[in-house]
DOFIPA-301194 format. One record per residue (C-alpha): residue number from 1; y, z, x. Coordinates in pm, whole numbers, plus 50000, padded with zeros to 5 digits. Each point is the difference from the previous one (the first is absolute). Layout:
num_y_z_x
NUM_Y_Z_X
...
END
This chain:
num_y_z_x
1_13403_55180_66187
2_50144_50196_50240
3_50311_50247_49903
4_50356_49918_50173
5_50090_50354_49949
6_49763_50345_49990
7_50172_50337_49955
8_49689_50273_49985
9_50117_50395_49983
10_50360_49903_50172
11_50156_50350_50086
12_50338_50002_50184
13_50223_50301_50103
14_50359_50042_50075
15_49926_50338_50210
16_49934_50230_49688
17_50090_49712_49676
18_49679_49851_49931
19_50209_49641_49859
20_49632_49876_49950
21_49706_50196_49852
22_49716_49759_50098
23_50037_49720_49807
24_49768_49706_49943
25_50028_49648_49845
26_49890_49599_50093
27_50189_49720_50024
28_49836_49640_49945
29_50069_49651_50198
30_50266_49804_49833
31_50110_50215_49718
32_50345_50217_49933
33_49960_50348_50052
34_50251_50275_49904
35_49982_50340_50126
36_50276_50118_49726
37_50142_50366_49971
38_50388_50188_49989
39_50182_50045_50303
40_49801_50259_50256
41_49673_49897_49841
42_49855_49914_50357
43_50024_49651_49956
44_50194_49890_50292
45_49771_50253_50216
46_49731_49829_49867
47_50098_49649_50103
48_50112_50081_50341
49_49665_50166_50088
50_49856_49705_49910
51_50257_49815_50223
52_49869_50214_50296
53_50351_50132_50015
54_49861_50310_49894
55_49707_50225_50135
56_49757_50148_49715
57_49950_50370_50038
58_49662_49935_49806
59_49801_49730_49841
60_49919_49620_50028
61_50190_49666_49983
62_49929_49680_50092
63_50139_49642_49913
64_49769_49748_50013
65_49712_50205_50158
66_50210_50136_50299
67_50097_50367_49988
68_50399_50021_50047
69_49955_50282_50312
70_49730_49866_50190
71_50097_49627_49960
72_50362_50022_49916
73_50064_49685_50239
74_49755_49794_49803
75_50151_50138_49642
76_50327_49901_50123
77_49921_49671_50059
78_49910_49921_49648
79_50296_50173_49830
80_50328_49947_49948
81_50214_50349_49838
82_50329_50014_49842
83_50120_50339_49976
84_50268_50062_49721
85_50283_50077_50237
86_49969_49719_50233
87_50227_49831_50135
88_50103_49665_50187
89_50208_49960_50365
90_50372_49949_49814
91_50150_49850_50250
92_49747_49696_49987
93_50032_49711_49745
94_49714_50036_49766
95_49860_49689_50142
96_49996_50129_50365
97_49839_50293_49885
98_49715_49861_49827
99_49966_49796_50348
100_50004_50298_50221
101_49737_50153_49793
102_49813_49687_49978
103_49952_50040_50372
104_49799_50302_50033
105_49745_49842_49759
106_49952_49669_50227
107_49841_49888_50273
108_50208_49641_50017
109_50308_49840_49906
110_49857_49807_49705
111_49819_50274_49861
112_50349_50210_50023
113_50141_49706_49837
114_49781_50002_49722
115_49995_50359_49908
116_50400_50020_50024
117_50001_49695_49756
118_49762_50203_49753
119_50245_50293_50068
120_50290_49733_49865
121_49849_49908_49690
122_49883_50303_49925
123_50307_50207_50003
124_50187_49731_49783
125_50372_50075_50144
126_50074_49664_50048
127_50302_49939_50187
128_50053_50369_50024
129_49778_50005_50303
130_50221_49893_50233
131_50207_50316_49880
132_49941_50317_50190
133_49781_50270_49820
134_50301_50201_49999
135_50139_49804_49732
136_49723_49975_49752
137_49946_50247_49716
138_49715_50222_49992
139_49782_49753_49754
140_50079_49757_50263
141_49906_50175_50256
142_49669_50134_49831
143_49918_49624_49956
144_50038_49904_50327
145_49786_50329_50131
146_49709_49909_49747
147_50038_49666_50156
148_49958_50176_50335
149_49717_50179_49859
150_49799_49723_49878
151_50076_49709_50190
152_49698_50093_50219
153_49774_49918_49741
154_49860_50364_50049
155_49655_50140_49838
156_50103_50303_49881
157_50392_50005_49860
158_50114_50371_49992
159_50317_50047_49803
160_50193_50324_49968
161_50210_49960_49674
162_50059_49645_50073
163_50286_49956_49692
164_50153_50361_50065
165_50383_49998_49885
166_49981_49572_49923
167_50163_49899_49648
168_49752_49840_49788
169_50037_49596_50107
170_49925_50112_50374
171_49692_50224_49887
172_49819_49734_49801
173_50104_49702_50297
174_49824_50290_50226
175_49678_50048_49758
176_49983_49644_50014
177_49970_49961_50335
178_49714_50296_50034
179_49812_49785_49687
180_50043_49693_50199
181_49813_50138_50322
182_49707_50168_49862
183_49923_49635_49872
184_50016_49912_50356
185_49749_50238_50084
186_50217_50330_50128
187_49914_50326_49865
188_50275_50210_49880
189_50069_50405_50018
190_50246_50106_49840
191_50147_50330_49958
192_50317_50035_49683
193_50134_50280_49773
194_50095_49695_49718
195_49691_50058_49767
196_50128_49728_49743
197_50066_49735_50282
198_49661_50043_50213
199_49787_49996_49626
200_50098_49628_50023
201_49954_49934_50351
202_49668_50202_50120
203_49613_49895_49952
204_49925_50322_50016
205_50195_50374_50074
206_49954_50339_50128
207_50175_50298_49840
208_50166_50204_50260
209_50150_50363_49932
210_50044_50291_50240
211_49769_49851_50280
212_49713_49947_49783
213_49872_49703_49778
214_49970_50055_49614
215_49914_49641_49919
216_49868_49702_50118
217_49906_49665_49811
218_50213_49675_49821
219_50310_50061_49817
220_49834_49869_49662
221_49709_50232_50024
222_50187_50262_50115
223_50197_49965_49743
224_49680_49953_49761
225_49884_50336_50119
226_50319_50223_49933
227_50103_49790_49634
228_50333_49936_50210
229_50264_49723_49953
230_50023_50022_50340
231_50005_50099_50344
232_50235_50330_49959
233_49815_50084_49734
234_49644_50021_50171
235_50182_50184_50311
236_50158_50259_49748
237_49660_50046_49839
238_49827_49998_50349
239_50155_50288_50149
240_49932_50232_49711
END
């Protein structure tokens, strides 16, 4: 099967900070993947290469079989990326947001339609929708970007601390929506520095730390491997 994601020897430089050191890993069709680490780990460099928002200063990538340089237009059409500081047009009701951003992903009324009412149901805000973004607090407005994010029914999902700052209810609606569409067939990235929460939510993880992987592989073997109660544990160990 093919991969959605393939990161071989990834070097990138911020002039003379090397934030990645040629890192490597695989992510499969339809499963969770967590590329997990502490704050400045190179994670959110990471993700936006693979976004083509960045350019690689050496190395490989491709998402389903097209390199993100040379074919960025064709990578771009199967994505969808939330980065973790996003944000939505305040001034719009939640609704007419998810409708203007419907529009750049249609070629017809009904299909705009249809996407905006995936948006809707999606982002769960009820009558808070016809409220404008500037009123809605930041899990509410994190549920109505994810909505943004996924109502496109994207192939590849790439997720940049998705439940950053949310109190626990909105962080396990949010996990549930990511479970839900991986059973519909999207492929998640994600990138988070919660190593409890992502143990429960990821197929399978990546070990980030100073621009360079130190693990790959599930949470239980992983686990397995270092005789750790859990995910903390086998980073602590890891980094030794």
């Amino acid at each position: 099967m093919q991969k959605a994601t393939e990161v071989k020897d990834l070097i990138k430089d911020y002039g003379n900070f090397r934030a990645l050191k040629g890192i490597s890993f695989e992510v499969n069709q339809g499963e969770i993947f967590g590329l997990i680490g502490p704050n400045a780990a190179g994670k959110t460099t990471a993700l936006r290469v693979i976004s083509t928002l960045l350019q690689t200063t050496s190395g490989e990538v491709k998402v389903f079989g097209y390199n993100v340089i040379k074919e960025a237009d064709k990578v771009r059409e199967r994505i969808s990326y939330l980065p973790e500081e996003a944000g939505a047009y305040k001034n719009l009701s939640g609704k007419a947001y998810l409708k203007f951003m419907a529009s750049f992903y249609s070629t017809s009324n009904e299909e705009e339609i249809e996407i905006m009412e995936r948006g809707i149901e999606l982002a769960k805000l009820g009558k808070r929708l016809k409220n404008k973004v500037s009123t809605y607090s930041k899990g509410m407005s994190r549920r109505l970007l994810l909505a943004r994010a996924l109502m496109i029914n994207p192939k590849l999902a790439i997720l940049d601390e998705p439940t950053s700052g949310l109190d626990v209810i909105i962080s396990q609606e949010i996990r549930g929506i990511i479970k839900y569409f991986t059973k519909k067939g999207t492929t998640v990235l994600l990138s988070s520095h919660n190593m409890l929460e992502v143990e429960f939510l990821c197929d399978r993880i990546a070990l980030i730390d100073k621009g360079v992987i130190v693990e790959t592989g599930t949470p239980q073997g992983l686990k397995e491997k270092y005789n750790a109660k859990n995910i903390e544990e086998v980073f602590i160990n890891a980094i030794r």
